[in-house]
C-alpha positions in Angstrom: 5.1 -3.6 19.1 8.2 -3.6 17.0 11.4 -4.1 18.9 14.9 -2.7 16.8 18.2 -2.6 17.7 20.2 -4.2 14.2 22.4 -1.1 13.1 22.4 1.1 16.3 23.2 -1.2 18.8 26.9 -0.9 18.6 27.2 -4.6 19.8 29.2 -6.7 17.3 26.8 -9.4 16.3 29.3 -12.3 17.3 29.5 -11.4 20.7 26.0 -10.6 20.7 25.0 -14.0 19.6 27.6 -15.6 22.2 25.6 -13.7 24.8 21.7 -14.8 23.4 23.7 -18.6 23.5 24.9 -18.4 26.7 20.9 -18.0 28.2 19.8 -21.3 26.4 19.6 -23.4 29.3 17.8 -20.4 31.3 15.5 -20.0 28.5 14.7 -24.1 29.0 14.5 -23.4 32.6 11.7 -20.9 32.0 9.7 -23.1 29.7 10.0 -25.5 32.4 8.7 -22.8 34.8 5.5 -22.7 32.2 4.7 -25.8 32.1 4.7 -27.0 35.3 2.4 -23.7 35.8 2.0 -22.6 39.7 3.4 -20.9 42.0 6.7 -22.4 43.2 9.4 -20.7 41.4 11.3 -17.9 41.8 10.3 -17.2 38.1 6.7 -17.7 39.1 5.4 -14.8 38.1 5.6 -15.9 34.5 2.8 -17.7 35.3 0.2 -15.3 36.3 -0.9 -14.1 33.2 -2.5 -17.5 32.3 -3.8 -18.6 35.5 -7.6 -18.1 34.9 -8.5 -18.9 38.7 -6.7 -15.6 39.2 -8.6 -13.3 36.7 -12.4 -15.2 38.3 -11.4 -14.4 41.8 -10.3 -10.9 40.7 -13.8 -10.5 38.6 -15.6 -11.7 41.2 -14.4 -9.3 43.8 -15.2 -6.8 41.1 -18.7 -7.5 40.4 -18.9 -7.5 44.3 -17.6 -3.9 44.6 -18.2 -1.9 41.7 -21.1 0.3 41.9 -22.3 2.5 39.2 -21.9 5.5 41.2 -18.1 4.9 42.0 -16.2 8.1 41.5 -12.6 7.1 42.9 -10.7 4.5 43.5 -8.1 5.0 46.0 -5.4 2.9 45.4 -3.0 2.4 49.2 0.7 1.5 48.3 4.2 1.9 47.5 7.2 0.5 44.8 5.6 -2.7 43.3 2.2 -2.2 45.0 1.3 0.7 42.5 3.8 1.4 40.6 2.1 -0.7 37.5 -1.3 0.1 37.9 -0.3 3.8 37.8 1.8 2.9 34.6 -1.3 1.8 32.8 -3.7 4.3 34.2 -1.7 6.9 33.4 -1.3 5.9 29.9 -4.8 5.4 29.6 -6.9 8.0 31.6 -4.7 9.9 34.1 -2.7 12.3 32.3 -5.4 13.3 30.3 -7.8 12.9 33.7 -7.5 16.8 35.0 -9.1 18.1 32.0 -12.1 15.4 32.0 -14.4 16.3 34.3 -16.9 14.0 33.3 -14.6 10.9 33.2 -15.3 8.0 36.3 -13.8 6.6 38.4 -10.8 7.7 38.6 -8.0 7.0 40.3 -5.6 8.2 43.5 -2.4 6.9 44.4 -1.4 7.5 47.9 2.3 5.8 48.4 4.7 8.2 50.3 4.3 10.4 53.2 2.8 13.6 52.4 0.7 15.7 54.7 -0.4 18.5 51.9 -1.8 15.5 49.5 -3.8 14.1 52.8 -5.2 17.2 53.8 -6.2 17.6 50.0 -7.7 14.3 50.2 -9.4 14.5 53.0 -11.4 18.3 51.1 -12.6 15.7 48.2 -13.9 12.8 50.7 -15.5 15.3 52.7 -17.6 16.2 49.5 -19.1 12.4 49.4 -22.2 11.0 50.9 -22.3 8.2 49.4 -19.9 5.0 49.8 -20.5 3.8 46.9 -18.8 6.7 45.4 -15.3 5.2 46.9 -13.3 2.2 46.6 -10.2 1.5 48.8 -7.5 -0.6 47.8 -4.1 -1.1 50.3 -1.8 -3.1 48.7 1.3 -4.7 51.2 2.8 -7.9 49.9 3.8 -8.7 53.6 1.3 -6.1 55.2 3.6 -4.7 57.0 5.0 -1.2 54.7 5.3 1.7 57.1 4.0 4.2 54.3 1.0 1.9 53.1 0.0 1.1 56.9 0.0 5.3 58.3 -2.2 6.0 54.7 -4.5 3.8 55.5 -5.1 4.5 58.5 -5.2 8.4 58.0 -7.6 7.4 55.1 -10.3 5.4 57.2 -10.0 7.7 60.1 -11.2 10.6 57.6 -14.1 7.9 56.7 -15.4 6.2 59.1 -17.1 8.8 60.9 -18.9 10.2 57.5 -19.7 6.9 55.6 -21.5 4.4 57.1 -20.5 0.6 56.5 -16.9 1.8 55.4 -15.4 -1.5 56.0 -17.4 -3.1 52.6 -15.8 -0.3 50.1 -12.1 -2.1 51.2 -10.5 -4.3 49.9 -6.9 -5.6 50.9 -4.4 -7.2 48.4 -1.4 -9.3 50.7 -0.1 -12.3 51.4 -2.1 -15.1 52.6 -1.2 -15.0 56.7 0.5 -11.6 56.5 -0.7 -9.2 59.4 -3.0 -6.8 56.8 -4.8 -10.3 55.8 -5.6 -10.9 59.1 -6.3 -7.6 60.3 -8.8 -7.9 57.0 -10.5 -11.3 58.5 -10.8 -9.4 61.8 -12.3 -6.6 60.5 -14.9 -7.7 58.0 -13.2 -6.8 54.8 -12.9 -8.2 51.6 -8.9 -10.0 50.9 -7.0 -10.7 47.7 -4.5 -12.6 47.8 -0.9 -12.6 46.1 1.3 -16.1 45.3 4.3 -16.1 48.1 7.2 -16.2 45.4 5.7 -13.0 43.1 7.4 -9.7 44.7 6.3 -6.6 43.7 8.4 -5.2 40.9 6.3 -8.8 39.0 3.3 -8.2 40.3 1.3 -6.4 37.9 -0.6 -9.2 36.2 -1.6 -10.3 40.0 -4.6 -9.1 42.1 -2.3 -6.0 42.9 -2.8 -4.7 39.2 -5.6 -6.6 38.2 -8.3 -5.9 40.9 -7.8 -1.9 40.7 -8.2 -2.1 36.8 -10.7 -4.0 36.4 -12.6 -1.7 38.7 -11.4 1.1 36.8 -13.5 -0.9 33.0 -9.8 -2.0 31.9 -10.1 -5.7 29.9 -8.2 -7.4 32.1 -8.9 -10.6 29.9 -7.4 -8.6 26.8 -4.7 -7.4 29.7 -3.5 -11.1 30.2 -4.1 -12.7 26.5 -1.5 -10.2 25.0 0.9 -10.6 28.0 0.3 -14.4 27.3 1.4 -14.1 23.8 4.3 -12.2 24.7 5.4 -14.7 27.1 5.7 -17.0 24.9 7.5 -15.5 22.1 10.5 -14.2 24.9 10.8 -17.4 26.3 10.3 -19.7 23.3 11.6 -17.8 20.1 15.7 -18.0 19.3 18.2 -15.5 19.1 17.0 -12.1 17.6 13.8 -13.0 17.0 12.8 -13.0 20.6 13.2 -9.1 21.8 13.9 -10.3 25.7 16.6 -11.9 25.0 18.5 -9.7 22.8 17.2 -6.3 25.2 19.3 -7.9 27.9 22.4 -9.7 26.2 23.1 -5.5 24.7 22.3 -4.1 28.0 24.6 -6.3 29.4 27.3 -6.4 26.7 27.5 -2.3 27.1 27.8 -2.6 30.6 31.1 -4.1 30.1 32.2 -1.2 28.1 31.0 1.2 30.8 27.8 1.8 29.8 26.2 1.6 33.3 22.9 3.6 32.3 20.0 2.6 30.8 17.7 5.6 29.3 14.4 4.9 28.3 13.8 8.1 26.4 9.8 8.0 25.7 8.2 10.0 23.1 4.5 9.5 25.1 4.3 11.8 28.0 1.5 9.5 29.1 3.4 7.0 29.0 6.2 8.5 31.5 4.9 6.4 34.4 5.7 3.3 32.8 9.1 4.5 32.5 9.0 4.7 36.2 7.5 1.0 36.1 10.8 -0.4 34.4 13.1 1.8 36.9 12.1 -0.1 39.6 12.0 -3.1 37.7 15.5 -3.0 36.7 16.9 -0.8 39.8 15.8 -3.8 42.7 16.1 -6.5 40.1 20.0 -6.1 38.6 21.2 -3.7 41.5 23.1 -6.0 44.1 26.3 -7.3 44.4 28.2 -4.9 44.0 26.6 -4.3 40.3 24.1 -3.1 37.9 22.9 -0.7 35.9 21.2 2.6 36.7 17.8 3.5 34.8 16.4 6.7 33.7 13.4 8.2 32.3 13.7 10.8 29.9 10.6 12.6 28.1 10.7 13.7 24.2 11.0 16.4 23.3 11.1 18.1 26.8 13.9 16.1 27.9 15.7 17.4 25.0 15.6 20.6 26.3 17.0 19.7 29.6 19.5 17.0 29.4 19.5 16.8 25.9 22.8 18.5 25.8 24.4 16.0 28.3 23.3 13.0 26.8 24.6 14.2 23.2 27.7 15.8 24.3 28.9 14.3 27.6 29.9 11.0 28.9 29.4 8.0 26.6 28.0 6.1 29.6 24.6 5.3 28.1 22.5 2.7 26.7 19.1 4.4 25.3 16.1 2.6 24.2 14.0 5.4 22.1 10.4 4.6 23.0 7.3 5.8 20.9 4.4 4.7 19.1 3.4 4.3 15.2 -0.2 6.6 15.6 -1.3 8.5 18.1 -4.8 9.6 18.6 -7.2 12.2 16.5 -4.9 14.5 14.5 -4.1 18.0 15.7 -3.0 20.5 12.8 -1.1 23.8 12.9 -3.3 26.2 11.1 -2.3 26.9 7.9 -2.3 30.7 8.4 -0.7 31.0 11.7 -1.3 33.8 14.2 2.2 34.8 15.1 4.1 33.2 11.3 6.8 32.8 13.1 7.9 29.0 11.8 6.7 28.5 8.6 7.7 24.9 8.4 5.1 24.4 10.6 2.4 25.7 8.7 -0.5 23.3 7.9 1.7 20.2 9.7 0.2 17.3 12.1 1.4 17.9 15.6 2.1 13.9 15.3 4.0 14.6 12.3 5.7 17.5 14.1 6.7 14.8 16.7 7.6 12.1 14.2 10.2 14.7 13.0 11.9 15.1 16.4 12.2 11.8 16.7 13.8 11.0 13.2 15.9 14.1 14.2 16.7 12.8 17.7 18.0 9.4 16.4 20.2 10.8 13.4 21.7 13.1 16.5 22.9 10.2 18.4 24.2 8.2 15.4 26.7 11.1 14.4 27.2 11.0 18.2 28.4 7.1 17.9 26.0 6.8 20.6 24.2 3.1 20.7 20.5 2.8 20.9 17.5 0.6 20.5 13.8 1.3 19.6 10.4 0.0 20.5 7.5 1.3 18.3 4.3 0.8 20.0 1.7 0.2 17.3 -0.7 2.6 19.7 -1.1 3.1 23.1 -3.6 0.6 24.0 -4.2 -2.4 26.9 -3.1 -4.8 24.6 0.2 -3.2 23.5 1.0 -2.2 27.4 0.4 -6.0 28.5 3.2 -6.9 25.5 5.3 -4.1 26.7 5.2 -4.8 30.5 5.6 -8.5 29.8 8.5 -8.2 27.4 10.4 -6.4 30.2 9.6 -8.6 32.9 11.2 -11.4 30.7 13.9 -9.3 29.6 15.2 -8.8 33.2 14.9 -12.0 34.3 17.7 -12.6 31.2 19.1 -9.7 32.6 19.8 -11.1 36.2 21.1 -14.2 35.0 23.6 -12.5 32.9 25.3 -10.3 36.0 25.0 -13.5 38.1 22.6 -11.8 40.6 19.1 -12.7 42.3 17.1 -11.0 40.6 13.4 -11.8 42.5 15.2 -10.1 45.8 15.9 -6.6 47.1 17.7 -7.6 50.4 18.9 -4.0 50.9 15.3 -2.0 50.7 15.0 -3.7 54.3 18.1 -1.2 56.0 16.1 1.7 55.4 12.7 0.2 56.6 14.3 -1.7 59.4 16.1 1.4 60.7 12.9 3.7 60.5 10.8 1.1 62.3 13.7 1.6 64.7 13.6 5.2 65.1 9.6 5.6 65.4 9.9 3.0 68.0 12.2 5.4 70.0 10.4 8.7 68.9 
């Protein structure tokens, strides 16, 4: 992964290297976090990538449950609960997954209320015999979530009576004590546990990201190496060698000049649920207080052709970090005698270097548009460059958070909406 921001920025390097100073003794703090190790600290999540207890319990629950014949894995949860996982799925298997037939397990993400995607569900469960064709996963940090709880149940109601022994192909990832871990003791199924101080937005190097992948033939071991490596240089390496630190002290430093939107504007289609990773990420992590700043996910080129225009000619009021990668997969031409001749310059071109052309054409755009930028050049879309992607950002926020002065490990406002729809069921 290569990380730029040197001449598009549009932060003047003093202040910018005031900022990256001013997180020194946070950056202490976090080494401190490391090597202590555990599970104490709000930062704590920092730690899960190298806790090797973690990835044998999460192996071991996956030797116990993966069957050769498992078709899909059905994945039970909302916001932090799935939101990762899908990230890397999708940039690994599921955006291609609808035109590969032949290509198991896959995976389904149930998360909000939605009676059409049930009664879909239910037509493809009905078509299995066997239970070793299905894996259930409900996620629920405090096994409680409204949405996660009524999809599960819908789920095993549509099971039980078909599959015998349903209760062995579930497994529940909570807290230890919360009411789904105890429901799962009283009910004979399997339980993985989370750490009490990692919340959701963190969790994806926890049992909530690493059980469903590693069912799914993911490395997880590769997973947590590169995320370890990552770790260390965001939280050890100075000023702008150390892309976590210097992510955050721009995002913040345009935020003062009104730049209150962060665009992550991704050249990968597959890669567009990672972009919806980081908006949760940043939206419960920096939003509070009174501030923050509000992410976006744009895709290249379609996005162009959509908001394109907004984003080049409207309101300076956004940060953008260009996201692609170096080499993509097998090379597609344009035949060199095309059918229609309508482009010519496209005759006998890669489609990658059709794409690499839009995105040298993209940039030059914003820079006669004074507009600033950053860019993060995946070498290829791979486990190990995800696991250095996912843990740069979950560093980089933490800088972030301690720049606006906020908590950023809570998300005290997510409970109005869930404590007044508890209240209207209740009535209903």
């Amino acid at each position: 992964m290569q990380f730029t921001f040197q001449k598009t920025s549009r932060v003047d390097e003093q202040e910018l290297t005031k900022t990256i100073e001013s997180l020194s003794d946070y950056q202490s703090h976090l080494q401190e976090v490391i090597a202590k190790g555990g599970y104490d600290s709000d930062e704590a999540s920092i730690n899960l990538p190298s806790d090797n207890e973690l990835i044998e319990s999460v192996m071991q629950m996956t030797g116990k449950k993966k069957s050769p014949n498992l078709k899909y894995i059905i994945v039970i949860g909302i916001g932090g609960s799935n939101l990762g996982t899908k990230a890397i799925y999708d940039a690994l298997y599921g955006y291609y997954d609808v035109m590969r037939n032949d290509r198991f397990p896959k995976m389904i993400f149930l998360d909000t209320q939605d009676a059409d995607v049930l009664s879909n569900l239910f037509s493809l469960l009905s078509s299995l015999s066997d239970p070793n064709e299905i894996l259930i996963n409900a996620i629920s940090k405090s096994g409680s979530t409204t949405e996660t709880v009524a999809n599960f149940e819908v789920v095993f109601d549509m099971l039980k009576s078909r599959l015998s022994s349903i209760a062995d192909r579930i497994v529940f990832t909570t807290n230890v004590g919360s009411k789904l871990h105890k429901a799962g003791n009283n009910n004979g199924i399997d339980v993985l546990n989370l750490p009490e101080k990692v919340g959701g937005r963190y969790s994806i190097f926890s049992a909530v990201g690493l059980f469903p992948l590693a069912l799914l033939g993911i490395d997880i071991e590769e997973l947590m190496t590169n995320a370890v490596n990552m770790r260390y240089i965001c939280v050890n390496s100075p000023s702008v060698e150390n892309p976590a630190l210097v992510s955050a002290s721009i995002l913040f430093a345009q935020s003062k000049q009104g730049k209150n939107i962060h665009d992550n504007f991704i050249f990968a289609p597959q890669l567009e649920s990672m972009g919806k990773w980081y908006r949760q990420l940043m939206g419960e992590s920096i939003g509070k207080d009174g501030k923050g700043i509000t992410p976006t996910v744009s895709i290249g080129s379609t996005d162009l052709h959509s908001v394109g225009q907004l984003y080049l000619g409207g309101p300076k009021d956004k940060t953008t970090t260009f996201i692609y990668t170096q080499h993509g997969g097998k090379e597609v031409i344009v035949p060199q005698q095309t059918h229609l001749g309508l482009i010519e310059m496209i005759q006998g071109k890669s489609i990658s270097s059709l794409m690499r052309a839009i995105i040298q054409g993209t940039k030059l755009a914003y820079e006669k548009q004074e507009l600033p930028y950053m860019e993060i050049v995946l070498e290829s879309i791979s486990v190990a460059e995800i696991a250095t992607f996912m843990q740069f950002k979950m560093v980089e926020m933490m800088y972030l958070g301690k720049l606006f002065g906020v908590n950023t490990f809570d998300q005290p406002h997510v409970e109005l909406y869930k404590t007044e729809t508890k209240r209207i069921l209740e009535e209903s």
